[in-house]
C-alpha positions as a printed NumPy array, in Angstrom:
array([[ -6.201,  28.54 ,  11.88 ],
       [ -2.292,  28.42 ,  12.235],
       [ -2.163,  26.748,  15.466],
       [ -4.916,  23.976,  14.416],
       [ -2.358,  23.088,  12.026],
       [  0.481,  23.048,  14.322],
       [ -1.104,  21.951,  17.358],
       [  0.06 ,  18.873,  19.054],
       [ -2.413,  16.016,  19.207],
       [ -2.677,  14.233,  22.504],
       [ -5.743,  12.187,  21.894],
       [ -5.363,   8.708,  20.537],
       [ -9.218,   9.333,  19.209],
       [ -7.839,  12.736,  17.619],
       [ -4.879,  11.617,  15.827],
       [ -6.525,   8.322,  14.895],
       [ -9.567,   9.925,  13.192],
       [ -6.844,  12.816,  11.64 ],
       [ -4.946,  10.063,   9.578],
       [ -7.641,   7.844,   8.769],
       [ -9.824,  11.003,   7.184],
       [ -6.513,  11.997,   5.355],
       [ -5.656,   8.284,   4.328],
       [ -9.268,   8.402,   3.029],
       [ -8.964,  11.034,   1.198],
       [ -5.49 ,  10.859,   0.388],
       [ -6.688,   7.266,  -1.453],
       [ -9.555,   9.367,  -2.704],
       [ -7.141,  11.795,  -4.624],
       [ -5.091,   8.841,  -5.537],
       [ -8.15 ,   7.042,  -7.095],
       [ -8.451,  10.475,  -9.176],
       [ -4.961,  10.379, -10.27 ],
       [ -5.293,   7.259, -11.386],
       [ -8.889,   7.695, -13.255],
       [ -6.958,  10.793, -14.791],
       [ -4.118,   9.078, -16.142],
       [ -6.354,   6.084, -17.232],
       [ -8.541,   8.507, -19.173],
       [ -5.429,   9.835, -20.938],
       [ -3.084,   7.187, -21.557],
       [ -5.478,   4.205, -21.513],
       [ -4.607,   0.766, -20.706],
       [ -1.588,   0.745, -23.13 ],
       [  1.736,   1.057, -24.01 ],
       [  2.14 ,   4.767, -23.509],
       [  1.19 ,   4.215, -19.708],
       [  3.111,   0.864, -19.353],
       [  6.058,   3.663, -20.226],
       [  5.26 ,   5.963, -17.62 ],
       [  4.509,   2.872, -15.175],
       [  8.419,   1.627, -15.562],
       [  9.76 ,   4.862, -14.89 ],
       [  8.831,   4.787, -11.658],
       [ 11.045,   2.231, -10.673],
       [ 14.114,   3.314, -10.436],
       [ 13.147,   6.444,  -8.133],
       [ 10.909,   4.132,  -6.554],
       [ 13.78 ,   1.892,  -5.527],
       [ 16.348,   4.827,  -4.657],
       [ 14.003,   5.884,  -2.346],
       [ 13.171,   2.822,   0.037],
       [ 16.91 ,   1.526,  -0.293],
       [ 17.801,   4.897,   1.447],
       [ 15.09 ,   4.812,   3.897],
       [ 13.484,   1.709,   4.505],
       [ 11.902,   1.421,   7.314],
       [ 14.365,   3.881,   8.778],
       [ 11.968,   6.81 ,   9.873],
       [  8.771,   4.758,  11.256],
       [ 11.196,   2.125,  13.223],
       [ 14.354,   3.851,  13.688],
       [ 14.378,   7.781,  13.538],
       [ 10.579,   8.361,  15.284],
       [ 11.578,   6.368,  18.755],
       [ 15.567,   7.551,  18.97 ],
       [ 14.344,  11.18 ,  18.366],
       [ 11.494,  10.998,  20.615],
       [ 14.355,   9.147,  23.868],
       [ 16.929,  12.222,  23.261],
       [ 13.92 ,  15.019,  22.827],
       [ 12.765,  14.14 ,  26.224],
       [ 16.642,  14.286,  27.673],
       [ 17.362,  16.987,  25.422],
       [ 15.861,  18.977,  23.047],
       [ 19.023,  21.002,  21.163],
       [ 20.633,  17.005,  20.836],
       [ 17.731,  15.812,  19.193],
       [ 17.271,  18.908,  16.838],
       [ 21.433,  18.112,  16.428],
       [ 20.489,  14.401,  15.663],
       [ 17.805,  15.29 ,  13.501],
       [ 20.102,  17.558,  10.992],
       [ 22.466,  14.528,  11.142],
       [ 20.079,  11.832,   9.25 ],
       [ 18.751,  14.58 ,   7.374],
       [ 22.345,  15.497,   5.954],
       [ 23.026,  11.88 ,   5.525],
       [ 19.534,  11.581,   3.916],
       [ 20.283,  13.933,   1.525],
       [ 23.392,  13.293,   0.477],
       [ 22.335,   9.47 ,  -0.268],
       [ 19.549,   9.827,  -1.688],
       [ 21.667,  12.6  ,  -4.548],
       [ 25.016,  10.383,  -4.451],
       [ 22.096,   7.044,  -5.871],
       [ 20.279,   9.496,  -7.849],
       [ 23.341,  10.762,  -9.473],
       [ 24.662,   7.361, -10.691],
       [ 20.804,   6.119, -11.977],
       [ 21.023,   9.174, -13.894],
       [ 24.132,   8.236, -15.283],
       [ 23.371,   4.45 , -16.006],
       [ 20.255,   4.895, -16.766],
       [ 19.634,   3.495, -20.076],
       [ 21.498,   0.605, -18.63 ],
       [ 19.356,   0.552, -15.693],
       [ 16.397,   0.304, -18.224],
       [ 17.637,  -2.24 , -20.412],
       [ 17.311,  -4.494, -17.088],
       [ 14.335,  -3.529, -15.85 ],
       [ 12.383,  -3.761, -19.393],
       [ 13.726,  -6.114, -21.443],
       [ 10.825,  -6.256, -23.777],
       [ 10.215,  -2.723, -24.741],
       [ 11.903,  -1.79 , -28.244],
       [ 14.869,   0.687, -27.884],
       [ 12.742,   3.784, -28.707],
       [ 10.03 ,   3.141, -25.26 ],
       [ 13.384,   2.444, -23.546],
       [ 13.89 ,   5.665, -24.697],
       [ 11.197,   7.152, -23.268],
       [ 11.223,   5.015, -20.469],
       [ 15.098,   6.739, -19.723],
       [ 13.979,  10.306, -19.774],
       [ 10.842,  10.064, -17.773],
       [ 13.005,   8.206, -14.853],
       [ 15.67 ,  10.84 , -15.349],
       [ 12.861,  13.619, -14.774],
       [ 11.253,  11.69 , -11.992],
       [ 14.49 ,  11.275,  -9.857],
       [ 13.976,  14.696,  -8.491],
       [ 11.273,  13.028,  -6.44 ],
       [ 13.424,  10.181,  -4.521],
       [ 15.281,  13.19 ,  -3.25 ],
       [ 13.004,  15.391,  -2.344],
       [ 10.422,  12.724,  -0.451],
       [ 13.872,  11.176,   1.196],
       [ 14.386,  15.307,   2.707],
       [ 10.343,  15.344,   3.233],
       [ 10.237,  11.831,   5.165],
       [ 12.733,  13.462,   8.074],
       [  9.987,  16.093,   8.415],
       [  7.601,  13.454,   8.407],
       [  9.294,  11.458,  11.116],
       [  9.564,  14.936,  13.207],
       [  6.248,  15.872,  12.769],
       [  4.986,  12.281,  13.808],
       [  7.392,  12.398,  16.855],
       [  5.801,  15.74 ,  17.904],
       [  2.452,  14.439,  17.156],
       [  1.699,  17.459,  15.053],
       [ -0.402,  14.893,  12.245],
       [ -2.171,  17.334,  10.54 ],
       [  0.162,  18.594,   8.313],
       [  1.699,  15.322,   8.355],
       [ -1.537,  14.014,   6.917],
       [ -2.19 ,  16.481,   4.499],
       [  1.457,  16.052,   2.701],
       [  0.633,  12.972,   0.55 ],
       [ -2.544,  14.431,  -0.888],
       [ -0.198,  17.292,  -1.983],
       [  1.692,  15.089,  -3.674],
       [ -1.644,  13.244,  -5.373],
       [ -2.471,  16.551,  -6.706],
       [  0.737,  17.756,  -8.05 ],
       [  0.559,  14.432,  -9.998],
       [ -2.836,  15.4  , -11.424],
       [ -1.853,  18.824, -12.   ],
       [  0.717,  17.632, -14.101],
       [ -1.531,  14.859, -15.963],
       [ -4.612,  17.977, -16.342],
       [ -1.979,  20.956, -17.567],
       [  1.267,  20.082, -18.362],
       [  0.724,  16.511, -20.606],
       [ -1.457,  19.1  , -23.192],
       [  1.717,  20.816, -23.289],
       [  4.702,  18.735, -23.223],
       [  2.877,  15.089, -23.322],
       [  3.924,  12.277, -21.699],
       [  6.76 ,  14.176, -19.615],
       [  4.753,  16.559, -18.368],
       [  3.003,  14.068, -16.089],
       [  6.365,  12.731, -14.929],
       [  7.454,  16.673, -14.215],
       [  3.824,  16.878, -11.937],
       [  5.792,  14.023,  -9.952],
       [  8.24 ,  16.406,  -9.592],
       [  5.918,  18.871,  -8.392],
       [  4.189,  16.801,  -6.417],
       [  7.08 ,  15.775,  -4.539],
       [  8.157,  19.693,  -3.964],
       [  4.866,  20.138,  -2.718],
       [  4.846,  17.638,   0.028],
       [  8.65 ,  18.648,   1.173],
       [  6.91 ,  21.991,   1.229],
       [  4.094,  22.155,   3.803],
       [  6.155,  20.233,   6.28 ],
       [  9.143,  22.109,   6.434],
       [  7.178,  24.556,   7.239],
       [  5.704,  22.661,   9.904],
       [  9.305,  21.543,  11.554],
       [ 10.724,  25.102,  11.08 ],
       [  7.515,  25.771,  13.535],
       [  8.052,  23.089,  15.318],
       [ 12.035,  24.222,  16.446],
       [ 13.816,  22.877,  12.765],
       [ 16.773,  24.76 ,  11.779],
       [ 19.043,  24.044,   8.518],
       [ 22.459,  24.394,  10.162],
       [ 25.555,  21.805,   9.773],
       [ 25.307,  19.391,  12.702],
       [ 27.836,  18.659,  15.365],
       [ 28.738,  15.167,  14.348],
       [ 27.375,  13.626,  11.067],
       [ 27.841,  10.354,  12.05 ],
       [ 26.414,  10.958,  15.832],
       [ 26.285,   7.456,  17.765],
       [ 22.282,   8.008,  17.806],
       [ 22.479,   8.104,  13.888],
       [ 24.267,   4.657,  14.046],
       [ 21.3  ,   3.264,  16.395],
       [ 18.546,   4.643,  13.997],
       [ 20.718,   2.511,  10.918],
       [ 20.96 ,  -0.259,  12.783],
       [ 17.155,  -0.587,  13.635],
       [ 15.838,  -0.004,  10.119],
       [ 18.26 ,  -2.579,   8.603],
       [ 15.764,  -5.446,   8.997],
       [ 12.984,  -3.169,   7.659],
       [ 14.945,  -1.958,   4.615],
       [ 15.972,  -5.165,   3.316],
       [ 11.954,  -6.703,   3.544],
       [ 11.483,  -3.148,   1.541],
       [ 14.322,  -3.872,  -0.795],
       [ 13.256,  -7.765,  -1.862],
       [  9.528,  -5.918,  -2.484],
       [ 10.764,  -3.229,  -4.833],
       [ 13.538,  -6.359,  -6.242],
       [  9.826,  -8.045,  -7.032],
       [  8.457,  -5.237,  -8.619],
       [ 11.52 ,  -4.94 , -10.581],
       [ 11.132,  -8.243, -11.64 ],
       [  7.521,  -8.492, -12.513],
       [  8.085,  -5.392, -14.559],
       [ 10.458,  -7.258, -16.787],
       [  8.484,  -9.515, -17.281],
       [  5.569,  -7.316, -18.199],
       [  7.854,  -6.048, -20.409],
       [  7.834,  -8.938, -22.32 ],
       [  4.475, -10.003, -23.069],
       [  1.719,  -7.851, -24.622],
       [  1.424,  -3.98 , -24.854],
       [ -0.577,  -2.394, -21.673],
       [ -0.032,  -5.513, -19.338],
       [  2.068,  -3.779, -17.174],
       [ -1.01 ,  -1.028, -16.787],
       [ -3.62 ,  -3.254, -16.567],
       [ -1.7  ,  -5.039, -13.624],
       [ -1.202,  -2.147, -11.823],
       [ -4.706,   0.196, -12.436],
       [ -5.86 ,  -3.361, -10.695],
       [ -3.277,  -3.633,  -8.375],
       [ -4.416,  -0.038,  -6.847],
       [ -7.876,  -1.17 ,  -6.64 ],
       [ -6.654,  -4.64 ,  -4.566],
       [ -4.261,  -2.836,  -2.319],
       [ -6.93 ,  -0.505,  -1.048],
       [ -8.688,  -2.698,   1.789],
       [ -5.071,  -4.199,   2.595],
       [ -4.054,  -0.852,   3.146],
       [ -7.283,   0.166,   5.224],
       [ -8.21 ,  -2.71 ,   6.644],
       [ -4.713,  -4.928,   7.343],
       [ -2.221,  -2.249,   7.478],
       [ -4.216,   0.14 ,   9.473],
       [ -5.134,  -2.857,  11.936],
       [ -1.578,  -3.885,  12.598],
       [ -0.439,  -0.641,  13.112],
       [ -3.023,   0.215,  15.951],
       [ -2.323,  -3.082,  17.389],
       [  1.246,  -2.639,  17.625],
       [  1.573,  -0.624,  20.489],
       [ -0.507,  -2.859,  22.78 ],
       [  1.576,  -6.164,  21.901],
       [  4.544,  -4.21 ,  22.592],
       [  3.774,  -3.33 ,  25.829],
       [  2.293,  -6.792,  26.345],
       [  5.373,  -8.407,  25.376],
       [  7.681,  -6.235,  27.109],
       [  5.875,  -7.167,  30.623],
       [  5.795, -10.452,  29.603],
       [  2.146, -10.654,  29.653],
       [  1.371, -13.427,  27.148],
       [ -2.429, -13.837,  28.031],
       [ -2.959, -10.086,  26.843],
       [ -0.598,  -9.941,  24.164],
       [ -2.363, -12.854,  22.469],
       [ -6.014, -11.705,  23.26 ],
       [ -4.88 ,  -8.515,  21.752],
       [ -3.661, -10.874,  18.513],
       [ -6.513, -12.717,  18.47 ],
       [ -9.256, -10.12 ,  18.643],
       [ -7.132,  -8.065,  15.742],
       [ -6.995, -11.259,  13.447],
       [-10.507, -11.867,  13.885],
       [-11.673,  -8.044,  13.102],
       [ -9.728,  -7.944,  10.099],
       [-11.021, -11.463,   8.418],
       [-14.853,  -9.779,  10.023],
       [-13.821,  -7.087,   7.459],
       [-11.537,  -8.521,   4.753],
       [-13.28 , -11.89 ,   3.711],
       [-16.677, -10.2  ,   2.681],
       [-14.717,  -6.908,   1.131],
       [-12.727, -10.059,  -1.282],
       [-16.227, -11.748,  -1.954],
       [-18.039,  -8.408,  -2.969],
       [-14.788,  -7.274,  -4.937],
       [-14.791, -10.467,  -7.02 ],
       [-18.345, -10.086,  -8.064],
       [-18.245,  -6.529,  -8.632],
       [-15.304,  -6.581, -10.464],
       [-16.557,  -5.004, -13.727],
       [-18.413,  -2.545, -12.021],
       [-15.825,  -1.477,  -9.859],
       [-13.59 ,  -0.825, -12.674],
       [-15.735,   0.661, -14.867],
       [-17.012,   3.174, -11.909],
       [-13.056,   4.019, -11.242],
       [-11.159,   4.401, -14.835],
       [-14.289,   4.304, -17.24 ],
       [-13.251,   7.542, -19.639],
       [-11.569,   9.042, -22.019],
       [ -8.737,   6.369, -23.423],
       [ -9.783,   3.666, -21.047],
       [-12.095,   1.596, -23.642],
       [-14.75 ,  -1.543, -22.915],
       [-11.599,  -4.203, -23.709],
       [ -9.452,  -2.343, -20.736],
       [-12.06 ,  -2.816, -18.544],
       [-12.769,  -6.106, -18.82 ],
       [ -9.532,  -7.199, -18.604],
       [ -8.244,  -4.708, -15.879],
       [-11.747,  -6.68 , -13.956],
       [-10.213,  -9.848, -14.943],
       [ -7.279,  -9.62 , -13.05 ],
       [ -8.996,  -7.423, -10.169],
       [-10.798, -10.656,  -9.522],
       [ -7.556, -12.58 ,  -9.7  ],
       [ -6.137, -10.295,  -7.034],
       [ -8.885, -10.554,  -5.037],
       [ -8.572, -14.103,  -3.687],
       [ -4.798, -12.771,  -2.449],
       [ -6.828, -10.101,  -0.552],
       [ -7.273, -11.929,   2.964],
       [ -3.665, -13.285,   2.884],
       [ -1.944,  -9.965,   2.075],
       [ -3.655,  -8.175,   4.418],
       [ -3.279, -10.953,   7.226],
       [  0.417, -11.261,   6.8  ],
       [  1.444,  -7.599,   8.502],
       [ -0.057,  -8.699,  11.876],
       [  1.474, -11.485,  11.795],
       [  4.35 ,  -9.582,  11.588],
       [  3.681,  -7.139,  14.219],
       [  3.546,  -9.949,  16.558],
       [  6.763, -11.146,  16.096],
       [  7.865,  -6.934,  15.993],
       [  6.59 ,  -6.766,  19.218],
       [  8.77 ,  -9.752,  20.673],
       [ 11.916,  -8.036,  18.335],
       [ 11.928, -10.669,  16.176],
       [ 12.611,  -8.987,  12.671],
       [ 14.011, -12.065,  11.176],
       [ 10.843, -13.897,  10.813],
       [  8.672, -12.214,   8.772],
       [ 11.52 , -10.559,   6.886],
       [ 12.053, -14.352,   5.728],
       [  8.275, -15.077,   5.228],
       [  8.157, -12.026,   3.367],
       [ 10.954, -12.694,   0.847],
       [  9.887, -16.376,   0.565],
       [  6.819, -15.017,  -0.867],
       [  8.795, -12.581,  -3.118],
       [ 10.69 , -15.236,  -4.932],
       [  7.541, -17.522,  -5.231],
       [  6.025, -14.653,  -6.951],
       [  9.27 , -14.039,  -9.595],
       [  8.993, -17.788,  -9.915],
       [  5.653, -18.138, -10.201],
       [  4.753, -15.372, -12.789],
       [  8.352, -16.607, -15.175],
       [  6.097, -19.657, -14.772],
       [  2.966, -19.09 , -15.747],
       [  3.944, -16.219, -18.568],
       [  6.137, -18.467, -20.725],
       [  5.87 , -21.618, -19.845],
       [  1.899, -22.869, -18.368],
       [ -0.116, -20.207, -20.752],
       [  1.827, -20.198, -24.119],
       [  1.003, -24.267, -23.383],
       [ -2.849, -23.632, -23.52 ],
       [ -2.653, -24.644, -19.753],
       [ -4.691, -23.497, -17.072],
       [ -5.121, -19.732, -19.425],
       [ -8.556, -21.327, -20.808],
       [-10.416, -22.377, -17.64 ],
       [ -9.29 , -18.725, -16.047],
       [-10.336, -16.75 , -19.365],
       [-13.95 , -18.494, -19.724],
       [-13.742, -18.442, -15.35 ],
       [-13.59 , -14.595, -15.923],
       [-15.218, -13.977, -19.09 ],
       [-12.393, -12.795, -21.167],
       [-12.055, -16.01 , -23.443],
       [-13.034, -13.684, -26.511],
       [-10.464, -11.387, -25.746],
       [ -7.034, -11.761, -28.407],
       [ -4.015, -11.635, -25.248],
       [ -5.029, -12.847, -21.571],
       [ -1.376, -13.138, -20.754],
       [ -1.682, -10.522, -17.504],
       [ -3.526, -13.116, -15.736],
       [ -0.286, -14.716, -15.111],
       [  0.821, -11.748, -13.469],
       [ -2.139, -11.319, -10.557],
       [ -2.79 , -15.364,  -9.964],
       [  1.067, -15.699,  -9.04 ],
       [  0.824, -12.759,  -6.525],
       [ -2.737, -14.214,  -5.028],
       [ -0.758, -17.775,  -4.981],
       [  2.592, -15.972,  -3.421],
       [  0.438, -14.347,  -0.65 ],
       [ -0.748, -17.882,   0.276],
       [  3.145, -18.986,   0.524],
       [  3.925, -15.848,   2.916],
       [  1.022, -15.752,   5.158],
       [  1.683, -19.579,   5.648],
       [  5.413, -19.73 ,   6.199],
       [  4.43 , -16.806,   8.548],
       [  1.48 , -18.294,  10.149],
       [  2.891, -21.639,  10.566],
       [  6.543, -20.045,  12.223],
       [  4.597, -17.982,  14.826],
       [  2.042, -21.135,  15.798],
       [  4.998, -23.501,  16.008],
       [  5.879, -21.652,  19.213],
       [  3.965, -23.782,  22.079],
       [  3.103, -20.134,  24.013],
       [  1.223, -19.34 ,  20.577],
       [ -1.246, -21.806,  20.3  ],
       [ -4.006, -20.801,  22.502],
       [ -5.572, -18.962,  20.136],
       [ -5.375, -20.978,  16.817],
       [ -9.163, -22.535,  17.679],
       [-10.408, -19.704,  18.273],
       [ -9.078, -18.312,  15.197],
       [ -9.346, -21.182,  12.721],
       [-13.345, -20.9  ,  13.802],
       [-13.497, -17.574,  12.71 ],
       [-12.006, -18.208,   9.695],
       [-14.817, -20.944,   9.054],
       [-17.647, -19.179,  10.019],
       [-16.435, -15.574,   8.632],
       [-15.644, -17.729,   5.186],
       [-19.218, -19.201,   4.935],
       [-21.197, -15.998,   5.678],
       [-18.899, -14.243,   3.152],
       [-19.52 , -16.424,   0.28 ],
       [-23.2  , -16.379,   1.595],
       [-22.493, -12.408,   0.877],
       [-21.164, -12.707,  -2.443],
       [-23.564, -15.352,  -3.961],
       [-26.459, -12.708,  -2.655],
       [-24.501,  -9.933,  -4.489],
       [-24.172, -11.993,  -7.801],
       [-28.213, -12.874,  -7.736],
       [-29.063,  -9.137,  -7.149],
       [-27.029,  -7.852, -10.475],
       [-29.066, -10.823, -12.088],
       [-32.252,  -8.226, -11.429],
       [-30.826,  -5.806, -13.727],
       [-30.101,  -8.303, -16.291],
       [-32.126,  -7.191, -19.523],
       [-32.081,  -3.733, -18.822],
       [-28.275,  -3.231, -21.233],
       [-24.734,  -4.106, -21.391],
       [-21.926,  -2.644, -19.121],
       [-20.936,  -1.683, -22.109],
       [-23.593,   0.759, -22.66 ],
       [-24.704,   1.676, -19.339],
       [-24.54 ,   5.234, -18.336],
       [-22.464,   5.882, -15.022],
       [-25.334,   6.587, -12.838],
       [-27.204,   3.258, -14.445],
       [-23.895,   1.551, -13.668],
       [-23.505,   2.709, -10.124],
       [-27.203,   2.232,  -9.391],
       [-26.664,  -1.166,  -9.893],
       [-23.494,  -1.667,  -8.257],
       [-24.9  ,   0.312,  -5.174],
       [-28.326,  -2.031,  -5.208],
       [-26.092,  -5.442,  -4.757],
       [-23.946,  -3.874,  -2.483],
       [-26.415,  -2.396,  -0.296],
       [-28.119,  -5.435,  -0.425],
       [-25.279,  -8.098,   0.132],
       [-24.006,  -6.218,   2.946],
       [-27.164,  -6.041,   4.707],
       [-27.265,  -9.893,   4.402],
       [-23.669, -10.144,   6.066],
       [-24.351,  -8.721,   9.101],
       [-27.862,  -9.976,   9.739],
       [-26.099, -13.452,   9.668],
       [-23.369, -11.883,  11.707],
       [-26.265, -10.614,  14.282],
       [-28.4  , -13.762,  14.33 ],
       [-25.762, -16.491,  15.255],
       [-23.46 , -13.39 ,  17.204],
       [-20.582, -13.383,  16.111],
       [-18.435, -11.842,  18.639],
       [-16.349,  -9.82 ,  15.852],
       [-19.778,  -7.253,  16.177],
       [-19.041,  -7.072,  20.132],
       [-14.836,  -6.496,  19.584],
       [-15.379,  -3.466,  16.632],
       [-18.234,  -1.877,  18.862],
       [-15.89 ,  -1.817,  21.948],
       [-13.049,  -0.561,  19.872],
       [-14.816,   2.603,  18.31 ],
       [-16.731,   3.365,  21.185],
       [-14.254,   2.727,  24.294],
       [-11.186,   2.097,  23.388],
       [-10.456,   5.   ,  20.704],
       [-12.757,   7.844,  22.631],
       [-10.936,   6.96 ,  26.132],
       [ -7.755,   6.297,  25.822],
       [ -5.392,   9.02 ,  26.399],
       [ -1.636,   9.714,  25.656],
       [  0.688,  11.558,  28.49 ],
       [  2.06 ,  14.528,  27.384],
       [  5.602,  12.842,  27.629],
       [  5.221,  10.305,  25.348],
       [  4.796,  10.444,  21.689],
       [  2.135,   7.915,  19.7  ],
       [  3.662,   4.589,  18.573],
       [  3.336,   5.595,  14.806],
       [  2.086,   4.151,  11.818],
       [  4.455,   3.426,   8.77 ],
       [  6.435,   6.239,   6.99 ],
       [  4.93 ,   7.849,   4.26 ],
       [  6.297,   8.719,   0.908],
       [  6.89 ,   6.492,  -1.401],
       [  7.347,   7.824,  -5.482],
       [  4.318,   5.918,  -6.46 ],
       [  2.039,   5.725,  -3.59 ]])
């Protein structure tokens, strides 16, 4: 049983199907921790409280590491561990000192400036939730620090490609959080759940320092803190950690102005900003990360011809998934929601609205989830300035946009009406989230564009845009095809209650029936006019994941760090 768990995985098949069963069920424990919370704190104030305490530790953590493990430490560690292995282990103490001395030196002064800290970040909260808001972050910076010292470990154990301890870290840290939420908020209430970050945190430092110790770890002082390999591993995730810094600058942002507006918008944002971010996650970020390695080597033999079929056949497999997932996510909003936080504190009026802006978010699906391989095609060519722009632009359009709509287009009865009767919430007393959700859908737009347009602008590009706009056409019409089928099957159950009433089982029978139903649809149209997306995700489970093979010599190109406070 030991060495399964510290085994080194060869096989691309192996380690592919490792960490997409433990991102499965790592967003299966985080659906749980979220239902929990849901259930206790409901779609109100007291969880808008805990919500803005993450930020702080949030930020601390990616301005420290960024991008630094998946682009910088993984591929300098791997060059000197095949040279030599007592430098690397020497290299590896290095950014772990540095690590850990940052990520205390920035936790140290939020701690200190923390109520100021607060006052910025939630303007509209009275002084006694910035209060509370103060002594939940102060509890919850023992995370930043201990997931900084965890993501080394992480970036060791990836380099080794020793995944399954790797992969069973974050659902550690899922269940520390609902360990805290289940035991420790009966006890000590709301900062109990912030101390299960805490242990949450410990726990997935834990299990992989074990690991590295295995692998050939030692604490010891290094040679040279500041060895010249450190240096190169700063310098590559610069580019990264700034993209990483304007996001968490964002969420900052929208927080404040969540702040502002009515109690338990800043929940209701995020309970449905979970539920949006899980196909972009598992469909768009799990795309461009397999398809990085093959446009790197593409583009580093100049091979333009591959590295664009390679593009192409990626871009089309992810609208073949993405476009029907938006659809069916639109029209089952209620359902969906309902299914996932229906209980305890989490009453009919959260639901609805929580479904309102789900189906807000959903029309930013396709773009959000586009956008990263985009960016892994200008990665490939070591262009990092690109998307980090594209990226940012669509930051600031989303500050803008949301300042916009919250206190200037709604409080003028425009545009909030035809949403709130569009979504069915025009009975409701506050609609004022909706601002929040239509100005991220609206920012994806503006940063899979700028994106988009930048990389097609390039003559050596355009090959495949006709191939790819006609995808986009024909993928588009079968997937509202999908979602008007879904709508028409919930009609059969119409008569039979309210949503309001339904039972669980009544609710998810009903869900299941226009699902089952709508996806059936979708991929008999796919099969009668063949689309070719069928042919290109058959090929890919069956030949390219069960053959391909890794030498011994060479570590995996890896997928993005883990560890984030709040993932």
């Amino acid at each position: 049983m030991i060495s399964f768990f510290n085994r080194a995985t060869n096989s691309v098949a192996a380690a592919a199907f490792i960490l997409a069963a433990a991102t499965l069920l790592s967003s299966l424990f985080g659906l749980v921790r979220v239902r929990v919370l849901a259930g206790l704190l409901g779609a109100g104030q007291e969880y808008d409280i805990f919500l803005a305490a993450f930020r702080v530790p949030d930020f601390i953590f990616h301005i420290v590491l960024g991008g630094a493990i998946s682009v910088g430490f993984i591929p300098v560690f791997v060059e000197y561990f095949t040279k030599d292995k007592n430098e690397a282990w020497d290299i590896a103490r290095s950014f772990f000192v540095l690590t850990a001395l940052a990520t205390m030196v920035l936790a140290g002064v939020a701690f200190v400036l923390m109520p100021l800290l607060v006052d910025a970040i939630v303007p509209g909260f009275t002084d006694e939730q910035k209060g509370e808001v103060a002594m939940l972050s102060r509890i919850m910076l023992i995370s930043p620090i201990l997931l900084g010292m965890s993501a080394i470990f992480s970036g060791i154990l990836h380099s080794l490609r020793k995944f399954v301890l790797y992969a069973i870290a974050p659902i550690l840290y899922n269940l520390g959080i609902i360990f805290g939420a289940v035991v420790f908020y009966p006890v000590w209430g709301i900062s109990g759940i912030a101390w299960g970050v805490a242990l949450g945190a410990l726990l997935h430092i834990s299990i992989q320092a074990v690991a590295s110790f295995n692998a050939g770890f030692r604490f010891a002082l290094p040679r040279k803190i500041f060895h010249t390999a450190v240096l190169r591993i700063i310098k590559l995730a610069v580019p990264r950690a700034l993209g990483l810094v304007a996001y968490h600058i964002n969420l900052l942002a929208i927080t404040a102005i969540a702040s502002t507006l009515a109690a338990g918008v800043l929940a209701i944002f995020s309970l449905a900003s979970y539920l949006q971010y899980l196909p972009i996650s598992i469909i768009g970020t799990s795309f461009a990360t397999a398809l990085f390695p093959a446009l790197a080597s593409a583009a580093a033999k100049h091979e333009n011809a591959t590295y664009l079929a390679h593009l192409s056949r990626a871009l089309r497999n992810v609208m073949f998934l993405v476009l029907p997932a938006s659809a069916l996510i639109y029209i089952l909003r209620i359902y969906i929601v309902r299914i996932v936080y229906g209980t305890g504190a989490f009453d009919w009026e959260d639901t609805r609205l929580t479904a309102a802006t789900l189906g807000l978010f959903s029309f930013g699906i396709f773009f959000y989830a586009m956008t990263p391989l985009f960016a892994k095609a200008f990665y490939a060519r070591q262009n990092t300035r690109t998307p980090v722009l594209a990226t940012t632009a669509g930051f600031i359009t989303n500050i803008g946009l949301a300042a916009l709509f919250a206190y200037v287009v709604f409080p003028q009865g425009i545009l909030v009406g035809g949403l709130a009767r569009m979504l069915r919430v025009e009975d409701l007393p506050d609609v004022s989230v909706l601002a929040l959700p239509l100005a991220f859908s609206l920012s994806g737009v503006v940063a899979l564009v700028l994106i988009a347009s930048a990389f097609f602008k390039e003559r050596r590009n355009r090959p495949i845009g006709p191939e790819v706009g006609n995808a986009f056409a024909r993928i588009g019409l079968a997937s509202i095809i999908t979602g008007l089928v879904a709508w028409v099957m919930l009609q059969v159950f119409q008569g039979f209650g309210t949503l309001d009433t339904f039972t669980a089982v009544r609710i998810g029978l009903q869900a299941g029936w226009a699902l089952f139903i709508s996806v059936g649809v979708y991929f008999l149209i796919a099969l009668i006019f063949r689309f070719p997306e069928l042919s290109v995700l058959r090929d890919l489970i069956n030949t390219r994941f069960r053959k391909a093979r890794i030498p011994k010599e060479h570590a995996p190109i890896h997928p993005e760090d883990q560890g984030s406070v709040s993932s």
